[in-house]
N, C-alpha and C positions, 0 to 999 in steps of 0.2 A: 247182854241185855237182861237175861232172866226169865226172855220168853218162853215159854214151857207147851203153849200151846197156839197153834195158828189154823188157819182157813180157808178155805176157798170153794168155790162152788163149780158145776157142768151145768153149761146151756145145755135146756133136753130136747135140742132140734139141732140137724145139720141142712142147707142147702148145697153143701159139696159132696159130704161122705155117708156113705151108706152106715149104718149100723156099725156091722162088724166091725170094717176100717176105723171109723168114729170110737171105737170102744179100742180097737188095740192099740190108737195113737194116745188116747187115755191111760192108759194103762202104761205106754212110755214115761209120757210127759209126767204122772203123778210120783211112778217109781221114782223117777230123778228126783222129783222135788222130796220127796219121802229120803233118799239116801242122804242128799245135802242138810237135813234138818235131823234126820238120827244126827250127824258129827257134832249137834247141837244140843242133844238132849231135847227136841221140843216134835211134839205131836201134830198130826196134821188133821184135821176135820174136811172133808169131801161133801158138802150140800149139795143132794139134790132140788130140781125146783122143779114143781108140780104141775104149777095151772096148764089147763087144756088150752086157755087162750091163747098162752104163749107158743103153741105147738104150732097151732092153725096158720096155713097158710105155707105151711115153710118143707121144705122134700121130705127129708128125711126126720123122722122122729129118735131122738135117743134116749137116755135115762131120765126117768123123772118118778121115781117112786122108792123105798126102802130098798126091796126085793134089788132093782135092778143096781143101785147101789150099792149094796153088799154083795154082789158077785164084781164089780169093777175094783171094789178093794181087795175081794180073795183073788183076785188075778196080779192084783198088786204087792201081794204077798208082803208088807212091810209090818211090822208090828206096829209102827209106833203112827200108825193112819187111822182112822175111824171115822164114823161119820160126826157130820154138823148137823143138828139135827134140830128142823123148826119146827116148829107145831104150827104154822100154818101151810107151808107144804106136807105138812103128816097128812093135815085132815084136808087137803086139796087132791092128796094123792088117796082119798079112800083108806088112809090108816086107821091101824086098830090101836086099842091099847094091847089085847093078844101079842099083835109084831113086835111092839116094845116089850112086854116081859120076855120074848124070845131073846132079847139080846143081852148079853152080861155088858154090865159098867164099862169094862174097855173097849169095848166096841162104840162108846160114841164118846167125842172127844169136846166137843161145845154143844151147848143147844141156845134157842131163842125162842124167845116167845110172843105171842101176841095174839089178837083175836081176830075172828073173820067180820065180815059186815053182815047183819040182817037179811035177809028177804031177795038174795040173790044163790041160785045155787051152786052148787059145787063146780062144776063145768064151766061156769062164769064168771066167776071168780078172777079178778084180777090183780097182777102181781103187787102192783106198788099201791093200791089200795087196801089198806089194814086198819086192825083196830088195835087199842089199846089190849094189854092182857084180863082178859074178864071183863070188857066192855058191854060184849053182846049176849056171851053164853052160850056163843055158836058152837066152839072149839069146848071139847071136855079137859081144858088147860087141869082142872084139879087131878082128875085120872092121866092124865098125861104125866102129869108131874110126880108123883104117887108111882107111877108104873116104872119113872125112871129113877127113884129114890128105890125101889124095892129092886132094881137089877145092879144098886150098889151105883150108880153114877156119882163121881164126885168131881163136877164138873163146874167152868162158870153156865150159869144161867143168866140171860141175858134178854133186856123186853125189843123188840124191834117192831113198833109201830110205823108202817109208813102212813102217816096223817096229817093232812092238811091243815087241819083246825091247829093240831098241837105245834106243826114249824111257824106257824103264824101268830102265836102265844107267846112272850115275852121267855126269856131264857127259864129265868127264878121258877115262876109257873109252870112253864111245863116241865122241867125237870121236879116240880114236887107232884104235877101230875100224874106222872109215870112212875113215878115211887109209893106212890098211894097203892096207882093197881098193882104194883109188882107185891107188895106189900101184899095186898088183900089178896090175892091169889096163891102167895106161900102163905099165907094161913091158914086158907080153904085146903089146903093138900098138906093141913101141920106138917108145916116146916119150920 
């Protein structure tokens, strides 16, 4: 097919497994999927997902931020894994631009982008409510992007808004909506 690169993400809560158990059945489960996709040539992306809200309520809490994500891939040990890397769990999970320059290029193998909402904080933040990329201003998407061009990423970038206004927008439309801000946001981080 020519896919070279794929994805998938960890829910960062368990109601069965504690932590550890949670993290070494990860750490199975990704390897496999990591050996079957090397025989392919194609890379895996592992997203974490941030918000507090999604934790609430549920036993166990598991990954949900850079740090503990790059230890579930060095346990993974595969080369050709890295992270998926969103900027709206970055800046959910209290990321820096600092964490990003920590990482070289091949350490993240997609990203997304988009914006947070206004006038809600970080802890409140909810999953499937988002903004457009550079909608609000919330998210520092220009250093974001900037920090992952200077550790060499040469990855797809990609906008993932989930917003109501824009599925309820005629196809044409919001697909030239979204290319505006993807647009105007590589050029605020010249690209």
């Amino acid at each position: 097919l020519g896919c070279l690169r794929t994805y998938t993400w960890v829910i960062p809560f368990s109601d069965e497994l504690p932590f550890k158990e949670n993290f070494s059945l990860h750490v199975e489960r990704v390897r496999a999927v990591a050996d079957l996709l090397n025989e392919y040539n194609c890379r895996l992306g592992v997203e974490f997902i941030a918000p507090k809200t999604l934790r609430l309520g549920h036993k166990y809490e598991f990954i949900h931020d850079m740090r503990g994500m790059l230890d579930l891939l060095e346990a993974v040990g595969a080369d050709n894994v890295g992270l998926l890397l969103d900027s709206w769990h970055w800046y959910t999970s209290y990321g820096t631009i600092d964490q990003i320059l920590g990482l070289k290029g091949k350490d993240v193998v997609y990203v997304h982008i988009n914006d947070a909402p206004a006038g809600i904080p970080i802890d409140e933040q909810i999953d499937n409510v988002r903004c457009l990329p550079g909608e609000t201003g919330i998210i520092d998407i220009t250093g974001f992007l900037k920090a992952l061009r200077k550790i060499g990423y040469d990855g797809p970038v990609t906008p993932e808004p989930f917003d109501k206004k824009l599925r309820e927008m005629p196809i044409r439309e919001a697909v030239l909506k979204v290319s505006e801000a993807v647009n105007k946001v590589w050029r605020s981080a010249e690209l």
